[in-house]
FIKOLZA-1660 file (N, C-alpha, C; in steps of 0.1 Angstrom, whole numbers, plus 5000, padded with zeros to 4 digits):
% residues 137
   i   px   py   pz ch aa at
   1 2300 1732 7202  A  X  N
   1 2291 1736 7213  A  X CA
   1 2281 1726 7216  A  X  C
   2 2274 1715 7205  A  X  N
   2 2266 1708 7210  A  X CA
   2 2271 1698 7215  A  X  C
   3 2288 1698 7212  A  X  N
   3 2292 1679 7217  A  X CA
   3 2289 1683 7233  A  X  C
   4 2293 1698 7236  A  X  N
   4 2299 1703 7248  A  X CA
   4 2284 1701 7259  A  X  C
   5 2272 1707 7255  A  X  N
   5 2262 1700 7261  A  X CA
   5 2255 1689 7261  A  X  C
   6 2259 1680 7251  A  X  N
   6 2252 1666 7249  A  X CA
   6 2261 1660 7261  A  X  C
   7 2275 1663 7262  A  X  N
   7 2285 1660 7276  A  X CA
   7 2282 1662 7287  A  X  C
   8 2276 1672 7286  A  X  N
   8 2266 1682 7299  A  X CA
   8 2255 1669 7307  A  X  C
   9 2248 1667 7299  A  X  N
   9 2235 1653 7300  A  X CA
   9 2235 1646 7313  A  X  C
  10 2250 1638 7312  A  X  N
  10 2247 1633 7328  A  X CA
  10 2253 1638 7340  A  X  C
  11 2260 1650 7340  A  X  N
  11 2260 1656 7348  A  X CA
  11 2248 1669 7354  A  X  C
  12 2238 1667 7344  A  X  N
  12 2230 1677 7349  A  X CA
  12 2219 1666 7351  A  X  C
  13 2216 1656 7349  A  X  N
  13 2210 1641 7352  A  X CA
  13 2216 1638 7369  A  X  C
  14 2228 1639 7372  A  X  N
  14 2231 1638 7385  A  X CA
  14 2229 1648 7392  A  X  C
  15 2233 1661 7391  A  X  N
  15 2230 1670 7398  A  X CA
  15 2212 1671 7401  A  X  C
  16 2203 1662 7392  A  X  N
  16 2190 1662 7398  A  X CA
  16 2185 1651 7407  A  X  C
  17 2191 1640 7400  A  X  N
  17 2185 1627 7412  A  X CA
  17 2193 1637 7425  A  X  C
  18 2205 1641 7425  A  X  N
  18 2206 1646 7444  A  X CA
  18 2198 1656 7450  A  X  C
  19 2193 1665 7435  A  X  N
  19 2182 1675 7444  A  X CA
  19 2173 1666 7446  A  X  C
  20 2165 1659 7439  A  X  N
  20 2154 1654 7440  A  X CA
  20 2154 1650 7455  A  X  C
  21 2169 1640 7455  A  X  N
  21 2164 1632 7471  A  X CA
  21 2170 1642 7483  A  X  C
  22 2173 1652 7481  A  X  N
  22 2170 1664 7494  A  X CA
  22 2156 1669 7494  A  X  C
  23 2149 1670 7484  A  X  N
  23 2135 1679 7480  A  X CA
  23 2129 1664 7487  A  X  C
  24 2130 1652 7486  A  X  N
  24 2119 1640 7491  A  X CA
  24 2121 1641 7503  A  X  C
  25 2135 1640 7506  A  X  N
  25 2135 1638 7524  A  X CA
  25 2128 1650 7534  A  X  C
  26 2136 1666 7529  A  X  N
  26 2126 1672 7532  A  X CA
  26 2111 1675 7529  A  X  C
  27 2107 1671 7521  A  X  N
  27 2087 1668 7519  A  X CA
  27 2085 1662 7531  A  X  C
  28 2088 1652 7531  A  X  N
  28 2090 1641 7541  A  X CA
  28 2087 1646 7554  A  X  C
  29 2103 1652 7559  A  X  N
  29 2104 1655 7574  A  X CA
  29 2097 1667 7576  A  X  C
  30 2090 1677 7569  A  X  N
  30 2085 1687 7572  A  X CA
  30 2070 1687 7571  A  X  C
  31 2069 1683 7561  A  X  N
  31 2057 1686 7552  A  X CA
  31 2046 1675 7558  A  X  C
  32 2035 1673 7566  A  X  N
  32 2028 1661 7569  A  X CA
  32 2019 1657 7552  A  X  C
  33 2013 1664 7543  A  X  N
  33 2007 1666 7532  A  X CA
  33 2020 1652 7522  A  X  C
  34 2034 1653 7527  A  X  N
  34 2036 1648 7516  A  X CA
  34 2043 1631 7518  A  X  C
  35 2038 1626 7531  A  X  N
  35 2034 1616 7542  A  X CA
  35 2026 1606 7537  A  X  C
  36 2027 1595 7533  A  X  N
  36 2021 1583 7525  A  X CA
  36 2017 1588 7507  A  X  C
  37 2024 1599 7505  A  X  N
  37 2023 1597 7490  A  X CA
  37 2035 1592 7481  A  X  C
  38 2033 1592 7468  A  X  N
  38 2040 1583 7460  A  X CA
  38 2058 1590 7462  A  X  C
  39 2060 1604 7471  A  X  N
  39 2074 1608 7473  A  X CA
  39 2085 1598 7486  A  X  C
  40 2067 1594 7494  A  X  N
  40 2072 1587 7504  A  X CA
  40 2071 1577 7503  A  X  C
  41 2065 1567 7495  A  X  N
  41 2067 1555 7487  A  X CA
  41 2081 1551 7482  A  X  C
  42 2087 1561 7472  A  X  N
  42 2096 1557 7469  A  X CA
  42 2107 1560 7476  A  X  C
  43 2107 1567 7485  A  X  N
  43 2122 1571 7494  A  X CA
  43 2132 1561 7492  A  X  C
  44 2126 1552 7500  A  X  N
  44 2134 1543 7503  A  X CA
  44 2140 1529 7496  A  X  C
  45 2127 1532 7483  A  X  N
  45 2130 1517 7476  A  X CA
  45 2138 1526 7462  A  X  C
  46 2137 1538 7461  A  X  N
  46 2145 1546 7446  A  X CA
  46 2152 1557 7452  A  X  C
  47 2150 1564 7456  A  X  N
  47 2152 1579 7458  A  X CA
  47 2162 1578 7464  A  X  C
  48 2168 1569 7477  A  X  N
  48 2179 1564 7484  A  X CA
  48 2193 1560 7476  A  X  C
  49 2189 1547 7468  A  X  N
  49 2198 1541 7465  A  X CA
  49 2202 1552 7454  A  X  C
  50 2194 1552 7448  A  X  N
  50 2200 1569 7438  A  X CA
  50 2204 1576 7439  A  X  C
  51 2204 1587 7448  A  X  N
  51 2215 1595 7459  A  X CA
  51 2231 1585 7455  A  X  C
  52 2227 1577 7464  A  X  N
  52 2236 1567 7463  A  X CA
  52 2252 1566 7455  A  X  C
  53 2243 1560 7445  A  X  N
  53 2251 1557 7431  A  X CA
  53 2254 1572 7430  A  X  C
  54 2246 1579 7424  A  X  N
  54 2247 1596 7423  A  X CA
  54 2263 1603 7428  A  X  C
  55 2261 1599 7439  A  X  N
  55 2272 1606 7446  A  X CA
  55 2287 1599 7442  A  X  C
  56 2288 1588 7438  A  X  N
  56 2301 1580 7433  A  X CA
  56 2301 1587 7413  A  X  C
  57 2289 1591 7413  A  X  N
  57 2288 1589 7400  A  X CA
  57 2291 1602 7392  A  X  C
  58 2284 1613 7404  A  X  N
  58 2288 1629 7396  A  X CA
  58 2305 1634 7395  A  X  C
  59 2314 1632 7403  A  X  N
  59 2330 1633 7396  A  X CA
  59 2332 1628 7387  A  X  C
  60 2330 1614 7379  A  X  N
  60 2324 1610 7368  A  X CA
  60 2319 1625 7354  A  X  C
  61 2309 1622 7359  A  X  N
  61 2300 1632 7347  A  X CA
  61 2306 1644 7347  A  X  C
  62 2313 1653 7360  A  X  N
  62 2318 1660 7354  A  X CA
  62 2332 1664 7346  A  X  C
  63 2337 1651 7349  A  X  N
  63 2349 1648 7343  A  X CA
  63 2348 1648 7326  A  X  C
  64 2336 1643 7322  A  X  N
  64 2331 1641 7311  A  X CA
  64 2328 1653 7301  A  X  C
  65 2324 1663 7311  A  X  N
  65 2324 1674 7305  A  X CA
  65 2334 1675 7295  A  X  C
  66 2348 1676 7301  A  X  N
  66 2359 1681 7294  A  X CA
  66 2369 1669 7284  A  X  C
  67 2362 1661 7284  A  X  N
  67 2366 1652 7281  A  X CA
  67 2364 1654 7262  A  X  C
  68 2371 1645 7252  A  X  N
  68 2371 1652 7238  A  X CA
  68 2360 1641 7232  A  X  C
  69 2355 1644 7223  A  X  N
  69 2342 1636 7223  A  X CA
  69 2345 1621 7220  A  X  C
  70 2358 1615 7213  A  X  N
  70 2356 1601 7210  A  X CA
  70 2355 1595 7223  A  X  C
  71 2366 1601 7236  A  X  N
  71 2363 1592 7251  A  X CA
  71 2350 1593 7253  A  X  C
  72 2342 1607 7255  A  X  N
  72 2328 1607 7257  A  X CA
  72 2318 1591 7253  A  X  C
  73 2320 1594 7237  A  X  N
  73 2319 1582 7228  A  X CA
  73 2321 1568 7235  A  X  C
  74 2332 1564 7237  A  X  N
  74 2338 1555 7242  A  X CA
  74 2331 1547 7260  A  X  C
  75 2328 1557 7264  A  X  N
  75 2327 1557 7278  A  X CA
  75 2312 1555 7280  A  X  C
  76 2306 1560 7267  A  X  N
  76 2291 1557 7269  A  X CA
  76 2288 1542 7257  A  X  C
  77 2296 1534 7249  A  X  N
  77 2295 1527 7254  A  X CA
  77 2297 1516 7257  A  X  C
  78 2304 1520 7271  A  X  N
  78 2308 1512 7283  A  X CA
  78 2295 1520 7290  A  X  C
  79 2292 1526 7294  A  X  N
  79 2278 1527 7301  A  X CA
  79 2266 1525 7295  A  X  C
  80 2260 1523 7283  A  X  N
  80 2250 1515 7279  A  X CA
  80 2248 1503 7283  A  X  C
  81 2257 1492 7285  A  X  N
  81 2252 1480 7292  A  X CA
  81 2263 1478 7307  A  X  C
  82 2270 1488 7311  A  X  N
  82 2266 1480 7323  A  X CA
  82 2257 1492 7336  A  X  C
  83 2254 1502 7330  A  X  N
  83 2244 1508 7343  A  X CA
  83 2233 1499 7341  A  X  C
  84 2228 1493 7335  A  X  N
  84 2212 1483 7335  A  X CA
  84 2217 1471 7343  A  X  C
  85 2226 1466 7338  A  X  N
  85 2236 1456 7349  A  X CA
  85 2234 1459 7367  A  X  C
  86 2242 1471 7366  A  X  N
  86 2240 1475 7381  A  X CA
  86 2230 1477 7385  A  X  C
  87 2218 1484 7380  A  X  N
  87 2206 1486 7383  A  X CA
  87 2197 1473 7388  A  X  C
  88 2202 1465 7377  A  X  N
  88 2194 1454 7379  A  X CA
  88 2200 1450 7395  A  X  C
  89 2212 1450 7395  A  X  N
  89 2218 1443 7410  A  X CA
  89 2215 1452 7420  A  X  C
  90 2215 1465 7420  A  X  N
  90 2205 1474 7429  A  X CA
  90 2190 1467 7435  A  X  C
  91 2183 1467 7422  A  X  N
  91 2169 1462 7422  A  X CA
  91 2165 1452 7431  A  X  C
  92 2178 1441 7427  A  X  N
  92 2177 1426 7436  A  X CA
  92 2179 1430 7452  A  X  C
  93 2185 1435 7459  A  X  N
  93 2187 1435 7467  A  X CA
  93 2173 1444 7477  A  X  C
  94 2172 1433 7489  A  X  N
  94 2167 1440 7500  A  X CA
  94 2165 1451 7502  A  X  C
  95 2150 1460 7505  A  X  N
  95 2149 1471 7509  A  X CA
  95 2157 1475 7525  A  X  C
  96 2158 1468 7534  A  X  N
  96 2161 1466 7543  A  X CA
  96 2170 1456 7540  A  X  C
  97 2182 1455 7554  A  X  N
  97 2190 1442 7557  A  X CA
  97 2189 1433 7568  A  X  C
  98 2190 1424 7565  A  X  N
  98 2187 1413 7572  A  X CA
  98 2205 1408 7581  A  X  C
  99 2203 1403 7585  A  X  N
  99 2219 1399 7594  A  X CA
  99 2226 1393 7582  A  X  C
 100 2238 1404 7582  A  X  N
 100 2248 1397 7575  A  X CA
 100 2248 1397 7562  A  X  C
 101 2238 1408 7554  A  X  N
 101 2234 1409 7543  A  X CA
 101 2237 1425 7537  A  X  C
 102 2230 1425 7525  A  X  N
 102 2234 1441 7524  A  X CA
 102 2220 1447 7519  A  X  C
 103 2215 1459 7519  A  X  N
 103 2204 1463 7514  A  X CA
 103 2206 1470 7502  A  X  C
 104 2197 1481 7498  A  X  N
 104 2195 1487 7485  A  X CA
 104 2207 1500 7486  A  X  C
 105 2208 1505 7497  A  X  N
 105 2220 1513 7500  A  X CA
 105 2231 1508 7496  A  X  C
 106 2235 1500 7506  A  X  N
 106 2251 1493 7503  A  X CA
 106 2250 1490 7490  A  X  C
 107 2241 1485 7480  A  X  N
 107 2240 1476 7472  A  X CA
 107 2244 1490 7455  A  X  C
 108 2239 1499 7463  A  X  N
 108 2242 1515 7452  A  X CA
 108 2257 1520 7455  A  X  C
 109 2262 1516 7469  A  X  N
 109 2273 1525 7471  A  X CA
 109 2282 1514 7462  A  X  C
 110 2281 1501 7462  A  X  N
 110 2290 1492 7461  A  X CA
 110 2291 1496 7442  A  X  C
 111 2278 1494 7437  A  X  N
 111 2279 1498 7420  A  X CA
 111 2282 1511 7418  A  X  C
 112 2277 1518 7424  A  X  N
 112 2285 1535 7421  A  X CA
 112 2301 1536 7422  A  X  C
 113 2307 1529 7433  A  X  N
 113 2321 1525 7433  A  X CA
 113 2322 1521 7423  A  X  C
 114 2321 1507 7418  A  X  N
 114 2331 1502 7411  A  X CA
 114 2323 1509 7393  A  X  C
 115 2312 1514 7396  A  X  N
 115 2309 1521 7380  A  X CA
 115 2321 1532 7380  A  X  C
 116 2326 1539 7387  A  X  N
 116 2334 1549 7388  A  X CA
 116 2347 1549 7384  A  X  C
 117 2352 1538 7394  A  X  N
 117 2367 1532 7391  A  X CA
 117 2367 1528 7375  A  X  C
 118 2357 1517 7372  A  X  N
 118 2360 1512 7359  A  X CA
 118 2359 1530 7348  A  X  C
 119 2350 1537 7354  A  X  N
 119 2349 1548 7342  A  X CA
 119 2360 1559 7341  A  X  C
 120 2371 1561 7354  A  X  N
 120 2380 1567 7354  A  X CA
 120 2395 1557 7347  A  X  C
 121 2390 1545 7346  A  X  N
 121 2402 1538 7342  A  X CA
 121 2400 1539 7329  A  X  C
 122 2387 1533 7323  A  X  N
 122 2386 1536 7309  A  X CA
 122 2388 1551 7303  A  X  C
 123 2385 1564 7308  A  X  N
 123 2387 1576 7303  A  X CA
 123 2399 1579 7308  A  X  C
 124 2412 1569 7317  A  X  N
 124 2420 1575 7316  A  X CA
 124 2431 1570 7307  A  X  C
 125 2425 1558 7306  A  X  N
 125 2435 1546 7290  A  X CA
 125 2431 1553 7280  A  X  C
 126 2421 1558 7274  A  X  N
 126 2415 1561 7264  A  X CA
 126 2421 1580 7262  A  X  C
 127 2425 1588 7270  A  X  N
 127 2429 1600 7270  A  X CA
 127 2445 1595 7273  A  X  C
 128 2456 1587 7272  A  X  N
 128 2468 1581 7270  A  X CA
 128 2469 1578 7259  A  X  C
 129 2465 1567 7253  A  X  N
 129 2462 1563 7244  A  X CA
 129 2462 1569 7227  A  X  C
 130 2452 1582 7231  A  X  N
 130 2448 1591 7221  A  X CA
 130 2467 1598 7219  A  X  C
 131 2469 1602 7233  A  X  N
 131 2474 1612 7227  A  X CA
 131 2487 1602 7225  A  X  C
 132 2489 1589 7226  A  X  N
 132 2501 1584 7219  A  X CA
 132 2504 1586 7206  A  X  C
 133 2491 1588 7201  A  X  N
 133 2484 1580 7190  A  X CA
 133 2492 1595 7181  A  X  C
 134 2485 1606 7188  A  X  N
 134 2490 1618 7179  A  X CA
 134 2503 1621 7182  A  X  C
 135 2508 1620 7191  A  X  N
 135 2522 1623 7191  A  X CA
 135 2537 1612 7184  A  X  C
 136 2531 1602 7177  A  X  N
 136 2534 1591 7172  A  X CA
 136 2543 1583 7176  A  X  C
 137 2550 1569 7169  A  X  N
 137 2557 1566 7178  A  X CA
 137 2571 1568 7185  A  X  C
% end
């Protein structure tokens, strides 16, 4: 029961960065009170690209759920160094785009993609694999 909610973690981590950035945008568009403070500060330079990634990322997490704990294991870590990787390449990029360039958006959709692809390839070698392993050769 605890592998089952320590599994839980980043899908309940995702399911909040996307409330969060419904709860900012609406502060935002409704609320004049919440209009040059630190929710509207970061819209655009965190809150955005986070959605972002988020949304490539929660089929992911909940896949993980059910997953048996060595892939869990496995998959996290492959995600210990490269979500800081992507982040970092999030970070670099333009708040805004300039001609021909890409901003903080594109720059989350593009690492949420391929964080995804690589994490369904690895959880799905690694759930093959297993069960070759037990069903012998």
């Amino acid at each position: 029961m605890k592998t089952k909610i320590a599994q839980s973690i980043p899908a309940l981590l995702a399911l909040l960065a996307i409330g969060f950035r419904y709860f900012s945008q609406w502060c935002i568009l409704t609320n004049s009170s919440c209009y040059g403070t630190w929710v509207h500060w970061i819209y655009l330079k965190i809150t955005s690209p986070l959605y972002f990634f988020t949304i490539f990322f929660l089929p992911i997490a909940i896949i993980l759920v059910f997953v048996p704990r060595e892939i869990f294991k496995s998959w996290m870590k492959f995600a210990v160094w490269s979500l800081p990787l992507l982040l970092i390449f999030v970070a670099t990029q333009p708040v805004f785009s300039s001609f021909l360039s890409t901003d903080r958006d594109d720059a989350a959709r593009l690492a949420g993609g391929l964080f995804a692809v690589i994490s369904l390839i690895l959880i799905a070698y690694k759930h093959f694999s297993s069960r070759r392993i037990k069903s012998g050769p």
